[in-house]
N, CA, C and O atoms as a GROMACS GRO file, in nm:
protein
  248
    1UNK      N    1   8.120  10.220  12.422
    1UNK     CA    2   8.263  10.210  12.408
    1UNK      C    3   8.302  10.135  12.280
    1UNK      O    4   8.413  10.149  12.228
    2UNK      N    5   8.218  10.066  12.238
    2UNK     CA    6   8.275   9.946  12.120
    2UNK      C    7   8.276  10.057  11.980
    2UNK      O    8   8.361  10.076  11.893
    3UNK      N    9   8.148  10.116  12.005
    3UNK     CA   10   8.106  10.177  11.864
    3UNK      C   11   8.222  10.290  11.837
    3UNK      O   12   8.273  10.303  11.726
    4UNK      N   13   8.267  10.394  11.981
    4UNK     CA   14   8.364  10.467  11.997
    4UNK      C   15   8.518  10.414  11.896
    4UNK      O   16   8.576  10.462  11.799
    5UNK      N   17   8.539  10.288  11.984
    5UNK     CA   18   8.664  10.170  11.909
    5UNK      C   19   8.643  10.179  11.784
    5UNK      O   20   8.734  10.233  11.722
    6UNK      N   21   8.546  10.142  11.718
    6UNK     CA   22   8.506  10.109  11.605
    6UNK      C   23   8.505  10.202  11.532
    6UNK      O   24   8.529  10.183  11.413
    7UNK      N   25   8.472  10.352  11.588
    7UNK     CA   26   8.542  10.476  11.508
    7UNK      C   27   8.632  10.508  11.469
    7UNK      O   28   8.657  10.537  11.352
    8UNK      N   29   8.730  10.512  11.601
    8UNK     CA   30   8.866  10.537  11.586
    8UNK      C   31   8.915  10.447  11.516
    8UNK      O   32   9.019  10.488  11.465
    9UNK      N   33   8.890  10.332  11.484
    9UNK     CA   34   8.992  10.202  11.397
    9UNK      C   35   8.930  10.282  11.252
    9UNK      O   36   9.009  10.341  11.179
   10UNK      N   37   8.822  10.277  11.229
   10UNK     CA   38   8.814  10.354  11.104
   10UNK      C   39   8.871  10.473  11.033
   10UNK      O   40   8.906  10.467  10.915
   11UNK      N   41   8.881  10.590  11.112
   11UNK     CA   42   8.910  10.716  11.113
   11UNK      C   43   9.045  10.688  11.064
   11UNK      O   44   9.093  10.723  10.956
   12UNK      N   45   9.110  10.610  11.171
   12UNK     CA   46   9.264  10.604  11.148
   12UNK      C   47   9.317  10.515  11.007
   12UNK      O   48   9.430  10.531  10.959
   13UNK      N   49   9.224  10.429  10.956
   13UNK     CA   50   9.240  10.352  10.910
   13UNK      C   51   9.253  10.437  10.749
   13UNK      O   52   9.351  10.425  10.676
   14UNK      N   53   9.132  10.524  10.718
   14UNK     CA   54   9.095  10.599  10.667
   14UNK      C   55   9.212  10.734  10.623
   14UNK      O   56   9.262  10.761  10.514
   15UNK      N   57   9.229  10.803  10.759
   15UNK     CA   58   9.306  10.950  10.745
   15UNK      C   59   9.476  10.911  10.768
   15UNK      O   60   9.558  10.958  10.689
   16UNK      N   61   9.511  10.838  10.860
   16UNK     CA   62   9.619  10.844  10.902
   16UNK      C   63   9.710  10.711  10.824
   16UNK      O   64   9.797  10.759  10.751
   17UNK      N   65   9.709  10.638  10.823
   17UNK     CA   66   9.734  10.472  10.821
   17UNK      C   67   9.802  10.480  10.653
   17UNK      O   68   9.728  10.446  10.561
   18UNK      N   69   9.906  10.512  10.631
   18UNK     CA   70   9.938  10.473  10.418
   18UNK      C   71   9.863  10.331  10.440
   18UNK      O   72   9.838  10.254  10.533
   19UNK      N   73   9.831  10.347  10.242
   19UNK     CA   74   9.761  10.218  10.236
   19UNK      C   75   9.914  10.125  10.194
   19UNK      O   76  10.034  10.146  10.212
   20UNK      N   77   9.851  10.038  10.143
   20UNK     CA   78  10.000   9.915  10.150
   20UNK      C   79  10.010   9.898  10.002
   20UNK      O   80   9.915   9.918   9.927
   21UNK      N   81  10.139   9.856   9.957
   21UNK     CA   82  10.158   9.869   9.837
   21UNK      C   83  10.106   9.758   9.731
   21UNK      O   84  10.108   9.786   9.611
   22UNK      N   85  10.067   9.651   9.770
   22UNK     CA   86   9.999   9.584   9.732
   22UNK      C   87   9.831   9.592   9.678
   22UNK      O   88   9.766   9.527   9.596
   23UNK      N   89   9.805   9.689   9.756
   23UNK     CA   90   9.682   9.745   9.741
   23UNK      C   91   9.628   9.849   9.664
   23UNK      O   92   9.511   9.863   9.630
   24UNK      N   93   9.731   9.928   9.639
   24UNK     CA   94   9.795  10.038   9.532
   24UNK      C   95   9.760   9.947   9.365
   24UNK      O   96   9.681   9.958   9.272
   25UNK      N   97   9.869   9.860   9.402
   25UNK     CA   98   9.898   9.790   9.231
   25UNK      C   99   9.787   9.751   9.216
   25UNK      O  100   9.735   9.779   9.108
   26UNK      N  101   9.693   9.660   9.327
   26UNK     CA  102   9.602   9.587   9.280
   26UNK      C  103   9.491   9.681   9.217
   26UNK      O  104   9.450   9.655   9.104
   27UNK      N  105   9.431   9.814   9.301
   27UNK     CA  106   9.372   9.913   9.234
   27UNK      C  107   9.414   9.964   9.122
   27UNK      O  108   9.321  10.031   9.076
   28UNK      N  109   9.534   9.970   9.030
   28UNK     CA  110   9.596   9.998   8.930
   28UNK      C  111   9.523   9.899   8.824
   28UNK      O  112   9.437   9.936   8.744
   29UNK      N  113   9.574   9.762   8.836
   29UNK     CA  114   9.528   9.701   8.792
   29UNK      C  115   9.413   9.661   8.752
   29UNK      O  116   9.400   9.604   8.644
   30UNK      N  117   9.291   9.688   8.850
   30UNK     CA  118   9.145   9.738   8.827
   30UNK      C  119   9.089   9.777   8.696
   30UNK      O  120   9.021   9.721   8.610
   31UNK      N  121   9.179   9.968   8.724
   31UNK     CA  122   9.198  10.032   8.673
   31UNK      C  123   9.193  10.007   8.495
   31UNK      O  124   9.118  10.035   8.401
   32UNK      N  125   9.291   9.953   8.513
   32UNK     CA  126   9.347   9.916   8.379
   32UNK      C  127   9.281   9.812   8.295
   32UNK      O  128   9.312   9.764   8.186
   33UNK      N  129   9.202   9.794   8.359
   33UNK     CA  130   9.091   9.663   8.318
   33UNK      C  131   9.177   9.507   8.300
   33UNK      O  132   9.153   9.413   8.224
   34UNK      N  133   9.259   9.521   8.380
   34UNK     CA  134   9.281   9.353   8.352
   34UNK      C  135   9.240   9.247   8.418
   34UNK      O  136   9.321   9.156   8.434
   35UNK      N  137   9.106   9.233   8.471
   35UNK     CA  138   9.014   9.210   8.529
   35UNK      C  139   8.866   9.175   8.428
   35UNK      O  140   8.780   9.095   8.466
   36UNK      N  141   8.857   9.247   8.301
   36UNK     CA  142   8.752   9.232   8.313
   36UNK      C  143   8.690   9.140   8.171
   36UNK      O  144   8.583   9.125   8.114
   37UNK      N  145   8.830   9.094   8.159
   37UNK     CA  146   8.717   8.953   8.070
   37UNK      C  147   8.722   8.841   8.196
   37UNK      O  148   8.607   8.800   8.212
   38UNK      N  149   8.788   8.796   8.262
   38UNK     CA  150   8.726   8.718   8.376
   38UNK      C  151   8.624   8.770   8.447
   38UNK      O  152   8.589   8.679   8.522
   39UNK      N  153   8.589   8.818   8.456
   39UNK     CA  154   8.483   8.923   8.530
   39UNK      C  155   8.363   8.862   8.472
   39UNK      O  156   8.298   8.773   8.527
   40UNK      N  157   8.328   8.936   8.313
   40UNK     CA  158   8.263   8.908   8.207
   40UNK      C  159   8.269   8.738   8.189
   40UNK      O  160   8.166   8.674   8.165
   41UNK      N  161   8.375   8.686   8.200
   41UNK     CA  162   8.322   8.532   8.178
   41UNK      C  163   8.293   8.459   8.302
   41UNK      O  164   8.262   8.340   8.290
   42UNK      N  165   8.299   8.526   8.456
   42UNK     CA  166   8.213   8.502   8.546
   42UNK      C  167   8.043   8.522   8.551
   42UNK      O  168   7.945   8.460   8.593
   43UNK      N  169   8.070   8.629   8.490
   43UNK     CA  170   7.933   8.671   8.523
   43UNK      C  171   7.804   8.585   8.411
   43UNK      O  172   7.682   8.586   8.426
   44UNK      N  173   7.880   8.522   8.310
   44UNK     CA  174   7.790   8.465   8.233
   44UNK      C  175   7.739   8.286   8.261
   44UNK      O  176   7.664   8.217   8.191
   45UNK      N  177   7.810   8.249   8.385
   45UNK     CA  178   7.812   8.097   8.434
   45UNK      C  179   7.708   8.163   8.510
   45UNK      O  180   7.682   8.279   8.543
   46UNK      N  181   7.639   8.007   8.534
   46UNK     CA  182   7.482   7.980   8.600
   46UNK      C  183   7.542   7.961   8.743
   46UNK      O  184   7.663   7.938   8.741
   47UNK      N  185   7.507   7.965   8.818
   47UNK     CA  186   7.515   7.947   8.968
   47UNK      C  187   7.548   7.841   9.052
   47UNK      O  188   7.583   7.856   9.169
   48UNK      N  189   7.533   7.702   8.978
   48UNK     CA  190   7.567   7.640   9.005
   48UNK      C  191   7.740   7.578   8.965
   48UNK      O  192   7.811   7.489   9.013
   49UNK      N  193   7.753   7.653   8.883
   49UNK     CA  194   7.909   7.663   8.798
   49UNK      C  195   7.972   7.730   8.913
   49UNK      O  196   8.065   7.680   8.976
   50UNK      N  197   7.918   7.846   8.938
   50UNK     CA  198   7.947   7.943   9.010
   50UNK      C  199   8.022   7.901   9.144
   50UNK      O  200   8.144   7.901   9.164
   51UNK      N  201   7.865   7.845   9.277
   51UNK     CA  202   7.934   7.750   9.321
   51UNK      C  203   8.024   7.622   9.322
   51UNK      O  204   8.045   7.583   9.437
   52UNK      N  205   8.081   7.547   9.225
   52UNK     CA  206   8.146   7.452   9.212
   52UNK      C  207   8.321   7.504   9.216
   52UNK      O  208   8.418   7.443   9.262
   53UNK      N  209   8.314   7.634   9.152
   53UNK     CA  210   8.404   7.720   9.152
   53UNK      C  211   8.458   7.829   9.268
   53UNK      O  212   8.578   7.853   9.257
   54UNK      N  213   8.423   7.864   9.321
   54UNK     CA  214   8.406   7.895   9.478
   54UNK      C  215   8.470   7.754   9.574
   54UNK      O  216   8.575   7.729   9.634
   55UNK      N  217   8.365   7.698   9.554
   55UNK     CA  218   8.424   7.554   9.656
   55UNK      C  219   8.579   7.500   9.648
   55UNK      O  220   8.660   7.467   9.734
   56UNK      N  221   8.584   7.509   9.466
   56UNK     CA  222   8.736   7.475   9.410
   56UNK      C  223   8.842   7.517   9.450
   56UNK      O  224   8.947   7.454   9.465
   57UNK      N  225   8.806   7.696   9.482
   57UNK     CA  226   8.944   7.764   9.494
   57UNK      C  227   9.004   7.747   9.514
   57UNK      O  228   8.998   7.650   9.589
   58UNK      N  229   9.161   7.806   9.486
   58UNK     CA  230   9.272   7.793   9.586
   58UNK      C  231   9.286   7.911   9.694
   58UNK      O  232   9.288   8.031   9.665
   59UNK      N  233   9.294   7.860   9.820
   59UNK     CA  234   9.317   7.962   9.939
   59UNK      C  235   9.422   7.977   9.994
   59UNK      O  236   9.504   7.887  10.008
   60UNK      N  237   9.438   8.114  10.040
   60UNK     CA  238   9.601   8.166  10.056
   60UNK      C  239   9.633   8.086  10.191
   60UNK      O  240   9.553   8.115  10.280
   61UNK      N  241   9.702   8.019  10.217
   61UNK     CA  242   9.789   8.014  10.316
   61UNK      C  243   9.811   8.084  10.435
   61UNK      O  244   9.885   8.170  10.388
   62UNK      N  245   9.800   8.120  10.584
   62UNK     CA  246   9.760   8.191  10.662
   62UNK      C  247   9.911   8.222  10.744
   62UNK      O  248   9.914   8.298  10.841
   0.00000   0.00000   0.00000
């Protein structure tokens, strides 16, 4: 029964469901590469930068 659930939330999620408009722009934005010198200047910090930065974040509000 779970795996069944777990279909249907997909399927629907997938075929039926508009995506949200927020999610639209943000894929636009992707797109458009404005993303990817932060990206690029992530990817060149050592791991421990990495984590210090992670830990730092700011988190959304619930």
């Amino acid at each position: 029964q779970y795996n069944v659930a777990l279909l249907c939330r997909r399927l629907y999620s997938r075929y039926i469901a508009q995506r949200a408009e927020h999610v639209r722009e943000r894929v636009s934005e992707i797109e458009e590469g404005k993303f990817d010198e932060e990206i690029a200047t992530l990817m060149k910090l050592d791991e421990n930068t990495l984590k210090k930065l992670y830990a730092e974040r700011e988190i959304e509000p619930e």
